[in-house]
N, C-alpha and C positions, 0 to 999 in steps of 0.2 A: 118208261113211266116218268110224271113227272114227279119230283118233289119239294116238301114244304122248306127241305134244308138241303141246298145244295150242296155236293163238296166246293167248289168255286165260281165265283161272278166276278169279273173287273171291277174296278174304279174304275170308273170313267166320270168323276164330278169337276177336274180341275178346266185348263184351257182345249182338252181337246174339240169339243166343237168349233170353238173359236180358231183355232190354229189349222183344223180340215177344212174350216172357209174360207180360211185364206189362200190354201192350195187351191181351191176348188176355183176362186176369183181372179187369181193369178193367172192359170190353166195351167202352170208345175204340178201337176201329177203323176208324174213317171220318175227315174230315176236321178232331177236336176230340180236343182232348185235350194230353196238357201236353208229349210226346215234337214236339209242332210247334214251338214255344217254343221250346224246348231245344237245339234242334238247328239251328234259322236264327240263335239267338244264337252259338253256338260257333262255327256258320258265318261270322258276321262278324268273330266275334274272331280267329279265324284267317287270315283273308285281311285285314284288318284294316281290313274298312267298317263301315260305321253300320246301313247299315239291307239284311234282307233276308227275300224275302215267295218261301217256300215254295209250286212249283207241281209237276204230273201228269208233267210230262217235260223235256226240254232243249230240244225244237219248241215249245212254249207261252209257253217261259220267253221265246224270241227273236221271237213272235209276240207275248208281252206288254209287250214291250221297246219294241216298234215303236209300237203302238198306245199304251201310255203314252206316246209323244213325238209322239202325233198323226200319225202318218205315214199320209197315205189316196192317193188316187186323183190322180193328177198329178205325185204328187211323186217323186222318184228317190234311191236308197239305191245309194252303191257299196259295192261286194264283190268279193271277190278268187275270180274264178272258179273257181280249184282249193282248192273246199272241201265238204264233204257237204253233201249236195242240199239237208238242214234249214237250213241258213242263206238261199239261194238263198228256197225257198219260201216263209217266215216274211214274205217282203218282198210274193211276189207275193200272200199272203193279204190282206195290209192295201191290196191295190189301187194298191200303191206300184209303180214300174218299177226291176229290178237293171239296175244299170250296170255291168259289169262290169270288173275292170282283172287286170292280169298278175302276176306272182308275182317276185321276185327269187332269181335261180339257188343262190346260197345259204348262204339260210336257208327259202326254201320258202315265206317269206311274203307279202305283201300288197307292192305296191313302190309306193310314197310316189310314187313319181316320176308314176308313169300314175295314180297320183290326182288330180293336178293338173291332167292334160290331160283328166280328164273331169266337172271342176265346171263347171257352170254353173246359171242361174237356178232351174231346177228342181231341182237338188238341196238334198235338205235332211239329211242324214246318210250317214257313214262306216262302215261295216261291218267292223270288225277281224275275224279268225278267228285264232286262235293254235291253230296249224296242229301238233299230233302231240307237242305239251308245250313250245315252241320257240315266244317270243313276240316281235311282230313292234314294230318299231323304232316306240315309244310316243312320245317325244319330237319326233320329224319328224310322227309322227300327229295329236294334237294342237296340234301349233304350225300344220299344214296348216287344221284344224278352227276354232282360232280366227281364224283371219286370215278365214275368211270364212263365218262363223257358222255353223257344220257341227255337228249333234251326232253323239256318237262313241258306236257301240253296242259291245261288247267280247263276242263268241262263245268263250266259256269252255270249250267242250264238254271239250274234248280239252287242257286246260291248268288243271285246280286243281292248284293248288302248285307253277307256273310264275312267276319272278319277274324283275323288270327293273328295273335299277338297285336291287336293295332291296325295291322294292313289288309286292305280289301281283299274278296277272292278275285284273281282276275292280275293282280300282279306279285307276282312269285314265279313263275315259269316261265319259258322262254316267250311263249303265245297264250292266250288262253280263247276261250270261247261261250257268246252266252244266247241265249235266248229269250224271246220276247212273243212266244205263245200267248194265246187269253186265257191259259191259268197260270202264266209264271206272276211272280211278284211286280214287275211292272211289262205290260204287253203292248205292243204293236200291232193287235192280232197276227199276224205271221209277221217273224223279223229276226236279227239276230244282229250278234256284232263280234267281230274279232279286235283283241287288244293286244296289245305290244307295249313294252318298254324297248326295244328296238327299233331304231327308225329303219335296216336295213330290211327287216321280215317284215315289218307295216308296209312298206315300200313295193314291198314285192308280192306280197298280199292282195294290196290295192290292184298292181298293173294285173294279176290272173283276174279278181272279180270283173275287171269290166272287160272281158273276151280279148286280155293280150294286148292292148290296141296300142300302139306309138303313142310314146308323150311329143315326139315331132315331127310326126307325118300321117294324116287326116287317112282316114280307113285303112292303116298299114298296119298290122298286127304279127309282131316278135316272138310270140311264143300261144300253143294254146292253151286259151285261158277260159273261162265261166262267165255266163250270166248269171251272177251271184249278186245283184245291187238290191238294194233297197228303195220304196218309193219314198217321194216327200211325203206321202196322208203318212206314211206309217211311219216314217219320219218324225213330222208332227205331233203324232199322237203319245210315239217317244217321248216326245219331248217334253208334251205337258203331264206324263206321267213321272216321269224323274225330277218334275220340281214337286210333286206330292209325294217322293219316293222317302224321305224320312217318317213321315204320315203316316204313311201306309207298313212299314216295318213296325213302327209302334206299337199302331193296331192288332197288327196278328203277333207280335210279343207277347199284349196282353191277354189275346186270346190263348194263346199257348200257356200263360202261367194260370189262367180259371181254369182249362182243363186238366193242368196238370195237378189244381189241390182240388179238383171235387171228383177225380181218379182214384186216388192215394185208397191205400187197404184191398183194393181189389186187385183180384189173379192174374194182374197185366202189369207192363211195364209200359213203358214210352221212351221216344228218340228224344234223348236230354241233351241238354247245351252242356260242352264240354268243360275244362278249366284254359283261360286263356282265349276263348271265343267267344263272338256273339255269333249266336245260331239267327238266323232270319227266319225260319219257321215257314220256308214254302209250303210243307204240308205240315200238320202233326199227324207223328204215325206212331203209333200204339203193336206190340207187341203180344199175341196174347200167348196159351200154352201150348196150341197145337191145331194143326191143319182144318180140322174136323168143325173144333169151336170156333174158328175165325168164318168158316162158313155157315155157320150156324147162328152167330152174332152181327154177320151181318146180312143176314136175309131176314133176322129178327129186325135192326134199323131199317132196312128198307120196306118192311111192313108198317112201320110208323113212318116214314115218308123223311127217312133220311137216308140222303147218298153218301157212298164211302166208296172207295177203292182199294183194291189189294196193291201189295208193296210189286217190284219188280219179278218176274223170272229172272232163274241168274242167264246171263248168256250163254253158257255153256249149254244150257238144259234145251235150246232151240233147233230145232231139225237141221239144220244148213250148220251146225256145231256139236254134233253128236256122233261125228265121225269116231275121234278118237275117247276114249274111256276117261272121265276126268271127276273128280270128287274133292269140292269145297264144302265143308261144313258149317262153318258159319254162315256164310252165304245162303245155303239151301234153308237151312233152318230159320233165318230171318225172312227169307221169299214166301215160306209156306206161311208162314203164323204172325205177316204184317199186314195192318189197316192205315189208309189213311181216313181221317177224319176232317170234315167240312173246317177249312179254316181261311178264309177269304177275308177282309178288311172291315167289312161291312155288316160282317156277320154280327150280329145283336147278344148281348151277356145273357139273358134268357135261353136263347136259341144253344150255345154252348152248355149252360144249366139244361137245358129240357136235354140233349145226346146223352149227355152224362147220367141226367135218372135213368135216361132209355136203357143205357148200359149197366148201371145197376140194378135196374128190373130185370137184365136179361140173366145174372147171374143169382137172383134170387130163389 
């Protein structure tokens, strides 16, 4: 069905028409052309790494993540089971095994604690998710990581222009990876990008996306590698999206602070910015008491002709992961009794007033 309030719609008001006609004019529109350049540099300027190699999606970026740190068949990658399935499967592509851990009540994220009790010999990497723009406690992360030689992969998806302590998400780990969906905070419509403070993992990142191929001998290919690249449109549209990319964080800031004081006194909670963070606010996601009413509340909004979505399955709960007997509590409990709520850039102060009476109609 349609409706009058979506949960999300791009921006699309800066250069990108401008910047797809020139691809269009040029005839770069395939994987060359100078809008590629252009757009993984600003990218790093802005999140404020060194090195970052433009790919096809968010799934590839955390699949090229994995496989640039060698991760194959034996070895074990934790992750924090309440997160989209693309983190999850990135691991089991490379033949690696997810270990999964529980979530902290809240902030929603990864919990240090059950990290710990699930290293062992086989594990060789830590799986951050910064979970709904809300980035998860980097310092206990790393300090875990080094003490016993872990590398740290950073899932960006749903967190450009999430910061901690100061420093973007995206550098803190050894690699990290993001996406550039049409509902992340700035899209490519499909796209993604992998980042490095390592020029040796960028390096070797780069030669797997473009199918192995010789940096010195014309169709000779050294290793097997992915068509993992990126076009210049999507490039482009990159591009003129991350100079609107302070804009656009603003925006859904303040949309996050109207719903969060015309919420207040009702049976819910919400995903709150933490201390020492800026949350980015990819979705807000509201919390309510239980399974029942979160279904109830919103088939109440989408009778008033507002979209919502429910928060994640945790990984474990999915067919192809139910082998073994496994029980997170925080986790389940957040998956069952989470909402997201429309919060797109564009969205109008009204249109946030009018969800919020909805939702206090719904509890009257």
């Amino acid at each position: 069905m349609g409706f009058r309030i979506p949960l999300y719609i791009p921006v699309l008001s800066g250069n990108e028409k401008k910047y797809v006609n020139e691809c269009l004019d040029s005839t770069w529109i395939s994987s060359k052309g100078k809008f590629i350049h252009e757009f993984e540099d600003k990218f790093c300027e802005y999140i404020g790494a060194k090195y970052a190699a433009s790919v096809s999606n968010g799934t590839t970026a955390l699949h090229l993540a994995l496989e640039t740190l060698g991760i194959t068949a034996g070895d074990e990658v934790i992750v924090p089971t309440f997160t989209y399935i693309a983190s999850v499967s990135a691991i089991v592509y490379t033949g690696a095994t997810p270990v999964f851990v529980d979530s902290i009540e809240e902030t929603w994220q990864l919990d240090p604690e059950d990290v710990k009790k699930k290293i062992n010999p086989k594990t060789k990497a830590i799986m951050v998710v910064h979970l709904y723009g809300q980035m998860c406690d980097m310092d206990e992360i790393m300090k875990i990581a080094d003490e016993n030689n872990l590398f740290v992969i950073e899932d960006c998806a749903e967190a450009f222009g999430s910061r901690y302590k100061g420093k973007y998400a995206g550098t803190f780990g050894n690699i990290a990876a993001f996406s550039f969906y049409g509902n992340k905070t700035i899209t490519t419509g499909e796209g993604g990008m992998l980042v490095s403070n390592d020029y040796y993992l960028y390096d070797k990142a780069y030669h797997l996306k473009m199918h192995g191929v010789s940096s010195v001998r014309e169709y000779w290919h050294d290793v097997i590698g992915y068509n993992y690249r990126m076009t210049n449109i999507c490039a482009a549209i990159g591009l003129a999206q991350i100079e609107n990319a302070d804009e656009i964080i603003k925006k859904k800031r303040v949309i996050a602070e109207l719903y969060a004081e015309n919420l207040k006194g009702l049976p819910l909670t919400w995903h709150k910015e933490q201390k020492e963070t800026v949350h980015s606010y990819w979705m807000f996601s509201i919390l309510v008491e239980s399974v029942k009413v979160r279904e109830a509340l919103r088939n109440f909004l989408s009778e008033n002709g507002i979209e919502t979505r429910p928060t994640f399955y945790p990984a474990h709960t999915m067919p192809m992961f139910t082998h073994t007997y496994q029980k997170f509590r925080v986790a389940e409990g957040i998956a069952i009794r989470g909402i997201n709520l429309p919060c797109f850039p564009e969205l109008k102060m009204e249109q946030v007033i009018e969800v919020c009476n909805a939702i206090k109609s719904f509890y009257k």
